[in-house]
C-alpha positions as CSV (number, residue, x, y, z in Angstrom):
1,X,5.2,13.4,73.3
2,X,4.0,15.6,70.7
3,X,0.1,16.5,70.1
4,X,-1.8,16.0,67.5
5,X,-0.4,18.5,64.6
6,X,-2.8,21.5,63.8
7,X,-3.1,22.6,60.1
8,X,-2.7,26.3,59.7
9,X,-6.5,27.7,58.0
10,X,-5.4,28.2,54.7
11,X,-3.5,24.7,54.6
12,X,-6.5,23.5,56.3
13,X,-8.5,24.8,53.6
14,X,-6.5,23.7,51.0
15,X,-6.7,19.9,53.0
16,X,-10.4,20.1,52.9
17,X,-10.5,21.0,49.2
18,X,-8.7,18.1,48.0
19,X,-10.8,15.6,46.0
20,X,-11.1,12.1,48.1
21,X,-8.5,9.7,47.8
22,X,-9.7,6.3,46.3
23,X,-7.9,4.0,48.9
24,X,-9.7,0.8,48.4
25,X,-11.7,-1.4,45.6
26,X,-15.8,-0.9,46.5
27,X,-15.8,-4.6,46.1
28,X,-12.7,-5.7,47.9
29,X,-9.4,-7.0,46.1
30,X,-9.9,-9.8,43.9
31,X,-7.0,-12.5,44.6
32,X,-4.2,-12.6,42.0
33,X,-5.5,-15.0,39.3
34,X,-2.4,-17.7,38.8
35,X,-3.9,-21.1,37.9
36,X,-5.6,-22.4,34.5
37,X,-8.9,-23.5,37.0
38,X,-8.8,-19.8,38.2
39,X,-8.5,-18.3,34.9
40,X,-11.4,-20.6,33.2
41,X,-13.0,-19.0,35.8
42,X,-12.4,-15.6,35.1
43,X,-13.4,-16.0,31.1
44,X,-16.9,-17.4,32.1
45,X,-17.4,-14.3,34.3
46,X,-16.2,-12.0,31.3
47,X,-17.6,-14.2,28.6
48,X,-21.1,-13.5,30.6
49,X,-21.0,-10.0,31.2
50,X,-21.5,-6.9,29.3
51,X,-20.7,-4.0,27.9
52,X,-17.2,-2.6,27.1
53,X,-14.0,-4.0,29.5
54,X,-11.2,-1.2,31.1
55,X,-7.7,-3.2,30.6
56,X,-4.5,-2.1,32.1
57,X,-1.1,-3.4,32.7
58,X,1.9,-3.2,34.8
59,X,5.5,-4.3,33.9
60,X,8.6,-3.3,35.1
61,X,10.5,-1.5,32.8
62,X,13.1,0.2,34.9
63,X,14.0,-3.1,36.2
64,X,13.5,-5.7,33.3
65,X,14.9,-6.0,29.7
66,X,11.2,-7.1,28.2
67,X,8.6,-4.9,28.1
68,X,6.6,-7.9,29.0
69,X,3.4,-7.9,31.1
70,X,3.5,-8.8,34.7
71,X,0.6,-8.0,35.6
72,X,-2.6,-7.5,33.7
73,X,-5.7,-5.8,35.7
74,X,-9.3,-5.9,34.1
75,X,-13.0,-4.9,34.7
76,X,-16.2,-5.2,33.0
77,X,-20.0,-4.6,34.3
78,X,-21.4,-7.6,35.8
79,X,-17.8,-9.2,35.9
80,X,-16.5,-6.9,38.3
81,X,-12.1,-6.9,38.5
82,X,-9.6,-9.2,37.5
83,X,-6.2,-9.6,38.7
84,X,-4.0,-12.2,36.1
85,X,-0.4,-12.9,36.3
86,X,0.5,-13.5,33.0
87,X,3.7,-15.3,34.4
88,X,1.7,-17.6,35.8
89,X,-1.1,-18.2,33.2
90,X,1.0,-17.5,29.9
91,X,-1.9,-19.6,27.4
92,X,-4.4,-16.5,27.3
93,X,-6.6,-17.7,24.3
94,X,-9.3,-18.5,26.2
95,X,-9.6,-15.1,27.5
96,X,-9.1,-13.3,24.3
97,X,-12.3,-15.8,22.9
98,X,-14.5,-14.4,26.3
99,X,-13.3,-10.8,25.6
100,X,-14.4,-11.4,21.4
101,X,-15.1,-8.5,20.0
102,X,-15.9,-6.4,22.8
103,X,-14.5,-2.3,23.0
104,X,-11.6,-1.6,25.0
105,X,-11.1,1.0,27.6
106,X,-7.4,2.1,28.3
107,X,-5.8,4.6,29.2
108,X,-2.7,5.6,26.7
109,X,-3.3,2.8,24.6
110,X,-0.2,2.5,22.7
111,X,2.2,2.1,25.9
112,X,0.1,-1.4,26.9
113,X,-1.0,-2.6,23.7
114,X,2.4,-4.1,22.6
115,X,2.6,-5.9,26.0
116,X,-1.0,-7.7,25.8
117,X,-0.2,-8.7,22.2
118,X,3.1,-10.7,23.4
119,X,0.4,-12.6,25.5
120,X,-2.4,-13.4,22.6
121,X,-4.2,-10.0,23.1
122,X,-5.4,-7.6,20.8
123,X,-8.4,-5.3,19.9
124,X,-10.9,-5.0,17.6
125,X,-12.0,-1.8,18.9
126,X,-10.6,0.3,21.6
127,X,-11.4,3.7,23.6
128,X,-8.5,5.3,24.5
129,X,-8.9,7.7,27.3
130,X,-6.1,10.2,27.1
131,X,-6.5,10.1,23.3
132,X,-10.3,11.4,23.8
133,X,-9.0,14.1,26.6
134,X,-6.8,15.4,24.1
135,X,-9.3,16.1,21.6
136,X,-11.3,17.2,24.0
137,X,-8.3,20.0,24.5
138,X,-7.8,18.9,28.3
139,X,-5.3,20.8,30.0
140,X,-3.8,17.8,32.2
141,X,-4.4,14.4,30.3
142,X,-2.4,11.7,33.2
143,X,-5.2,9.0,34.4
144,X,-4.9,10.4,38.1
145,X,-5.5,14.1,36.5
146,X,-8.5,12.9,34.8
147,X,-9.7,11.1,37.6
148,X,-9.7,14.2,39.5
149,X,-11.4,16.8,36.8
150,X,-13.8,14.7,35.4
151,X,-14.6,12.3,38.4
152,X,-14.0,14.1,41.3
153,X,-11.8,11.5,43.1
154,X,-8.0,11.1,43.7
155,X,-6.2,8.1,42.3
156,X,-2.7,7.2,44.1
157,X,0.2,6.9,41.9
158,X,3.4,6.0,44.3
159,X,3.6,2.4,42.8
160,X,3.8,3.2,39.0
161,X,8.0,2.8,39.1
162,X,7.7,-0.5,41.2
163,X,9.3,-3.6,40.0
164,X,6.3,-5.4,38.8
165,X,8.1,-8.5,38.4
166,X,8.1,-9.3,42.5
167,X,7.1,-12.1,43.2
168,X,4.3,-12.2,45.2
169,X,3.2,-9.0,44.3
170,X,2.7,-6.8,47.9
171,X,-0.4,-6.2,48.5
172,X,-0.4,-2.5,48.4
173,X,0.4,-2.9,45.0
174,X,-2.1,-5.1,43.8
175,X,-4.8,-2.6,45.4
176,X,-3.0,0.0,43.1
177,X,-3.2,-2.1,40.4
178,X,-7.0,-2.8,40.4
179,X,-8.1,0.9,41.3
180,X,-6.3,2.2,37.7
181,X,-9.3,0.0,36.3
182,X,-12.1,0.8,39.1
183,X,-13.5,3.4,37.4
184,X,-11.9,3.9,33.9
185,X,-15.6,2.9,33.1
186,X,-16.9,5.7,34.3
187,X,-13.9,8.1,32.6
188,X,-15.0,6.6,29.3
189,X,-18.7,7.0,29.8
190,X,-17.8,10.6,31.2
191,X,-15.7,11.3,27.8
192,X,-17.6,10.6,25.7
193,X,-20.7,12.1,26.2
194,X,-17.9,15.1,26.1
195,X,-17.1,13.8,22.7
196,X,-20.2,14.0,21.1
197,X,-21.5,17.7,22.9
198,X,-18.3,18.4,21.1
199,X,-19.2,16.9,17.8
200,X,-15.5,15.1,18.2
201,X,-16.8,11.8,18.4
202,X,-16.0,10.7,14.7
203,X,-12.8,12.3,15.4
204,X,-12.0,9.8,18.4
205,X,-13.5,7.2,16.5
206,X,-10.8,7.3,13.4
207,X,-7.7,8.1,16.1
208,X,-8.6,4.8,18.1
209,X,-9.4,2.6,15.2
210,X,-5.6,4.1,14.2
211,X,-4.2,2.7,17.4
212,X,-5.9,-0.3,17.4
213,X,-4.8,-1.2,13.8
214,X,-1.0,0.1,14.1
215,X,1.8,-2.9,14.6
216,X,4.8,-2.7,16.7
217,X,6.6,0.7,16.1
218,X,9.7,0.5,13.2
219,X,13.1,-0.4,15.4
220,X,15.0,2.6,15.8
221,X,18.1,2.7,13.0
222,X,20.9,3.6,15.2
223,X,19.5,3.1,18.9
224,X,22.8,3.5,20.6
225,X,23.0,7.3,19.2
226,X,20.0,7.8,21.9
227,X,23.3,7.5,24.4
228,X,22.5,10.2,27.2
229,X,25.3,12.7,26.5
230,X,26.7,11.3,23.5
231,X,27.6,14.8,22.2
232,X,30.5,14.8,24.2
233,X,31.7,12.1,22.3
234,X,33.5,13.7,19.1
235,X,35.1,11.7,16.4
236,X,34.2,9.2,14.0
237,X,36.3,6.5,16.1
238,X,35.2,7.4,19.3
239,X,31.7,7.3,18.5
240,X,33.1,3.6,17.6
241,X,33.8,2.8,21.2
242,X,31.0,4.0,22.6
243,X,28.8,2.0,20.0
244,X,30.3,-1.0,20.6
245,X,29.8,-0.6,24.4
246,X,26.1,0.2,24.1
247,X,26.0,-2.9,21.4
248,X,27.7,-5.5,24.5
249,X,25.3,-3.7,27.1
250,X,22.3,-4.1,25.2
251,X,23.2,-7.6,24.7
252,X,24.1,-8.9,28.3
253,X,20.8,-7.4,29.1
254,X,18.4,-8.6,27.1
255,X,20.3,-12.2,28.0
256,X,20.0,-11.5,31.7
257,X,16.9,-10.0,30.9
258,X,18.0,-6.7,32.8
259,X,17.4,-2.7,31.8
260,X,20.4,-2.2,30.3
261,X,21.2,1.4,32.1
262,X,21.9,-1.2,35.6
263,X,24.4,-3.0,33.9
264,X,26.5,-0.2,33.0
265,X,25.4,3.5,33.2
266,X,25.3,6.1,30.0
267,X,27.0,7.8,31.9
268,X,30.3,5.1,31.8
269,X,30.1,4.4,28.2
270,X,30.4,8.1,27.3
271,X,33.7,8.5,30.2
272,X,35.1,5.5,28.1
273,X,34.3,6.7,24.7
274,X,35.8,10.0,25.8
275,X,38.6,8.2,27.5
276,X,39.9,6.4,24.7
277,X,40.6,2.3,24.8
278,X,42.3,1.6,28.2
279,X,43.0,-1.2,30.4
280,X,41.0,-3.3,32.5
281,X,43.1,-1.2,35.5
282,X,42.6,2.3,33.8
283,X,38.7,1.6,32.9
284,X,38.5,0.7,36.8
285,X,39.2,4.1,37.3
286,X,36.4,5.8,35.5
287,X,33.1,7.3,36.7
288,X,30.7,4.1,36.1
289,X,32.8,1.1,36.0
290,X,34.8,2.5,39.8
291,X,34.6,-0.2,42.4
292,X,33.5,-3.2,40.0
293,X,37.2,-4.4,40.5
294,X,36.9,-4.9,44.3
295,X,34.5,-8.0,42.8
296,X,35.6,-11.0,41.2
297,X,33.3,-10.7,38.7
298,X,33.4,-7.3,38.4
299,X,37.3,-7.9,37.2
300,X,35.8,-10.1,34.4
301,X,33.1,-7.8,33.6
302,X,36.3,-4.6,33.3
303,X,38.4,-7.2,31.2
304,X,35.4,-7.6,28.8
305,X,34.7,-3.7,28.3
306,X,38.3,-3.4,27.7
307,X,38.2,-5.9,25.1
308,X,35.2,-4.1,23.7
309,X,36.6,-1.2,23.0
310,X,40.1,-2.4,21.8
311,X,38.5,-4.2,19.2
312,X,36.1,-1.0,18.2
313,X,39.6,0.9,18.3
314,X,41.4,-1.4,15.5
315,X,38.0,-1.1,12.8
316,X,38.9,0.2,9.5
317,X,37.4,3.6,8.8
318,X,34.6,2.5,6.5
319,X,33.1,0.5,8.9
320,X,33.2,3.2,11.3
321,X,30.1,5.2,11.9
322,X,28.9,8.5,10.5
323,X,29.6,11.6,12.5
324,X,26.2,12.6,11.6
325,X,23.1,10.6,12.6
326,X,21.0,8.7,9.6
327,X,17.8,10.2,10.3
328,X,14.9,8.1,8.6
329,X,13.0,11.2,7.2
330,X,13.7,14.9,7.3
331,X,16.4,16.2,9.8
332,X,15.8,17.8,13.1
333,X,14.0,21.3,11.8
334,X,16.5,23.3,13.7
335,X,18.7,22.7,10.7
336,X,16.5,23.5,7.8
337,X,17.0,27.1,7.7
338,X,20.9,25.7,7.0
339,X,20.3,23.0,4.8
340,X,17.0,24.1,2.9
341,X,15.9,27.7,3.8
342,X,12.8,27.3,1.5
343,X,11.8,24.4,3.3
344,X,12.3,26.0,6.7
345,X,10.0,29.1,5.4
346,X,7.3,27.1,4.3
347,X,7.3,24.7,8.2
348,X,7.1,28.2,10.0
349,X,4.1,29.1,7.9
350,X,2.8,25.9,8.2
351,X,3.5,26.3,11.8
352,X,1.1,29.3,12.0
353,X,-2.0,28.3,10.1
354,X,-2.3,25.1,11.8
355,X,-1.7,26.9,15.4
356,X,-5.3,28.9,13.7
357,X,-7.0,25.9,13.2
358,X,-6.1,23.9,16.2
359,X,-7.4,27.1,18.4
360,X,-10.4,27.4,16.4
361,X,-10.9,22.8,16.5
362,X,-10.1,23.6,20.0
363,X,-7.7,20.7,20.1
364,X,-3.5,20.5,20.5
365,X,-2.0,21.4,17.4
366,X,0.2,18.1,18.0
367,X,-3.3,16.6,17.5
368,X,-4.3,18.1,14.5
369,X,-1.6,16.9,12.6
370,X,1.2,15.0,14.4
371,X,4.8,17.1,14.2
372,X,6.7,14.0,11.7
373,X,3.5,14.2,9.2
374,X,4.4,17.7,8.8
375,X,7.9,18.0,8.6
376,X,7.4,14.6,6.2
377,X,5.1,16.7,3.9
378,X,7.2,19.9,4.0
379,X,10.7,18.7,3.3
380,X,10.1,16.6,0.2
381,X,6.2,18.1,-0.8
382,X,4.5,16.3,-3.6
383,X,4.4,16.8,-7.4
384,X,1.2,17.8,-7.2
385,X,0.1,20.5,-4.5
386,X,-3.2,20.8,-5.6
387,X,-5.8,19.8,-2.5
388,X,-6.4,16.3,-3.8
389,X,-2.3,16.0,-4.0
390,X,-1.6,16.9,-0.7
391,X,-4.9,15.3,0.8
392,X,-3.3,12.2,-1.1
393,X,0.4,12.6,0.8
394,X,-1.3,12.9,4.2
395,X,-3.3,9.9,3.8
396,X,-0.6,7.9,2.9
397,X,1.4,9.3,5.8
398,X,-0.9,8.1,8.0
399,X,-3.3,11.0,8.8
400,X,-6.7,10.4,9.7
401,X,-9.6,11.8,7.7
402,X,-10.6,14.4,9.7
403,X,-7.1,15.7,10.3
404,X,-6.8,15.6,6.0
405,X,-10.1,17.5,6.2
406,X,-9.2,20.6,8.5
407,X,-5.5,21.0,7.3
408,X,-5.7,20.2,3.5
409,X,-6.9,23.2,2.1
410,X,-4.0,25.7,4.2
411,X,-1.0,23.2,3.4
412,X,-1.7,23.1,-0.3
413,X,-2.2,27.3,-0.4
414,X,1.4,27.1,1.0
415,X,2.9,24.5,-1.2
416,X,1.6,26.1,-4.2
417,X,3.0,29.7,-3.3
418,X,6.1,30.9,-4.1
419,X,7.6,30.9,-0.5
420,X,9.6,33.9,0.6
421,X,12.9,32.3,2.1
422,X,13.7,32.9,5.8
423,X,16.5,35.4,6.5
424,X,18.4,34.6,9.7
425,X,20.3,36.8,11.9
426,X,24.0,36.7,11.8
């Protein structure tokens, strides 16, 4: 029988440096809130308290179709935590009336806020706290690396992946669950006395009233080009196939209600694209779709992708899809210097100035003015490239006021110059 294992110093040392690990909610875990009596419950506690409320959810993404909600976890001053299934309690009016008008704390807004709408939920103001440590120019901006920096405690993070839509949820889980909102509280309160020593805080203001106000983001114009590996695929016609196979996939999982990627992997639909229309038999064969016809229903499911992608095969060529990919907006700009070499000289100058100001702003340069506003602004500029011109096109791409402020004046010196065109190597 082994003894008890001794750390060497430095790894010692190292152990005894860690930050402590928050194991367990200070006031215990709150039982899963499944019932309309539990939940009335819950919304006079909330209704009652004060101050602003730290949300968070938890679905199950690599598991389920939806991006639905399966869990949602909140906390509040006076109200202590919440634990709802919104399976069980889908009718959450109630609790958006007790929440009103109060602020929001989450962490990466944008990734939860389309799930609590789907169940009646939305902000009228919001504190986003990885939007705040980016301004702040923080070099790790994950909840459990913020956690750690600015609170001096260690947040667990093995049951981010899990299937959230187990039912009952483990335990282990649920105490996961509740201590992502145990002290997001504190990380805002912490923040934003940051933000304001900084003189950021109007800054964070206009980037979460932003976030709060966007809708659902645009649908994606050709989704299945986002295929892992899809440039193997060459061809007009074989771009058909494997099209039409994401098309069936995406559609026997959303019915199922199933990621699509575990009914058949990107990895098969490329093989068959590749491969050419083929038999049930000679699909079988293929990396992916191997050993589905040693099951009954996995013959079925072969003699249906075969179908798929005979009737992709006989299209006619108009309806076929472009060998290029539609791109809603300028093309990637690894192609400019190609396609528009002016263009490509006046992004890497643009490139350069706002690298200046976002050192001297001390914030990301992705911050100062998101990548898509500039490449927007560069490849078709406006008329007018005065300062009110371009502060005009910036606003109406969506940047914020102080972002219009900083970047105005360098963009328009650029649009108004005659721009030396880019030589490239041979």
């Amino acid at each position: 029988m082994t003894g008890p294992v001794e750390l060497e110093p430095q790894a010692a040392q190292d152990e005894q440096s860690l930050a402590p690990l928050l194991s367990a909610p200070a006031d215990g875990l709150p039982p899963v809130t499944e019932s309309p009596s539990a939940l009335a419950d819950e919304c006079t506690r909330f209704a009652a308290a004060s101050g602003p409320v730290a949300l968070d959810t938890e679905r199950a993404g690599g598991y389920r179709y939806s991006q639905r909600a399966y869990l949602l976890q909140l906390r509040r001053r006076g109200a202590g935590t919440a634990l709802i299934d919104p399976i069980a309690c889908p009718d959450l009016g109630d609790l958006a009336d007790a929440l009103g008008d109060t602020e929001w704390v989450l962490h990466a807004a944008s990734q939860d806020l389309p799930s609590l709408a789907e169940v009646g939920l939305t902000p009228s103001t919001l504190f986003d706290t990885e939007v705040a440590a980016r301004l702040l120019n923080k070099p790790k901006v994950g909840l459990a690396a913020l956690m750690e920096s600015e609170l001096g405690v260690r947040l667990a993070k093995e049951h981010s992946a899990a299937d959230w839509s187990t039912r009952p949820i483990p335990v282990a889980w649920l105490t996961y669950a509740a201590l992502d909102v145990e002290l997001l509280l504190d990380l805002r309160d912490r923040l934003a006395d940051e933000l304001d020593a900084a003189d950021k805080a109007h800054w964070a203001r206009q980037e979460f009233a932003a976030i709060a106000a966007a809708g659902p983001p645009e649908p994606r114009r050709e989704p299945w080009r986002r295929i892992s590996g899809l440039s193997k695929v060459r061809g007009a016609r074989r771009l058909a196939l494997a099209r039409a196979l994401w098309q069936e996939r995406d559609r026997i999982a959303e019915q199922r209600d199933i990621t699509p990627t575990r009914i058949l992997p990107d990895a098969a639909i490329v093989a068959a694209a590749v491969a050419g229309p083929l038999s049930a038999d000679d699909l079988g064969a293929l990396p992916g779709f191997r050993g589905r016809a040693r099951r009954q229903r996995g013959r079925a499911e072969l003699r249906r992708w075969a179908e798929v992608l005979a009737e992709a095969s006989r299209l006619p060529d108009a309806e076929l899809p472009s060998v290029a990919m539609a791109y809603d907006g300028p093309p990637p700009a690894r192609g400019w210097a190609d396609r528009d070499p002016a263009a490509a000289s006046r992004l890497a100058m643009a490139r350069a100035g706002l690298a200046e100001i976002a050192e001297a702003c001390d914030v990301p340069v992705e911050n100062l003015l998101t990548p898509d506003t500039l490449r927007r602004l560069l490849w078709e500029p406006p008329e007018d490239s005065s300062s009110a011109g371009v502060a005009d096109r910036l606003t109406n791409l969506g940047a914020r006021p102080w972002q219009v402020e900083k970047v105005t004046e360098t963009l328009s010196t650029i649009l108004g110059e005659d721009v030396p065109t880019l030589v490239t190597g041979e």
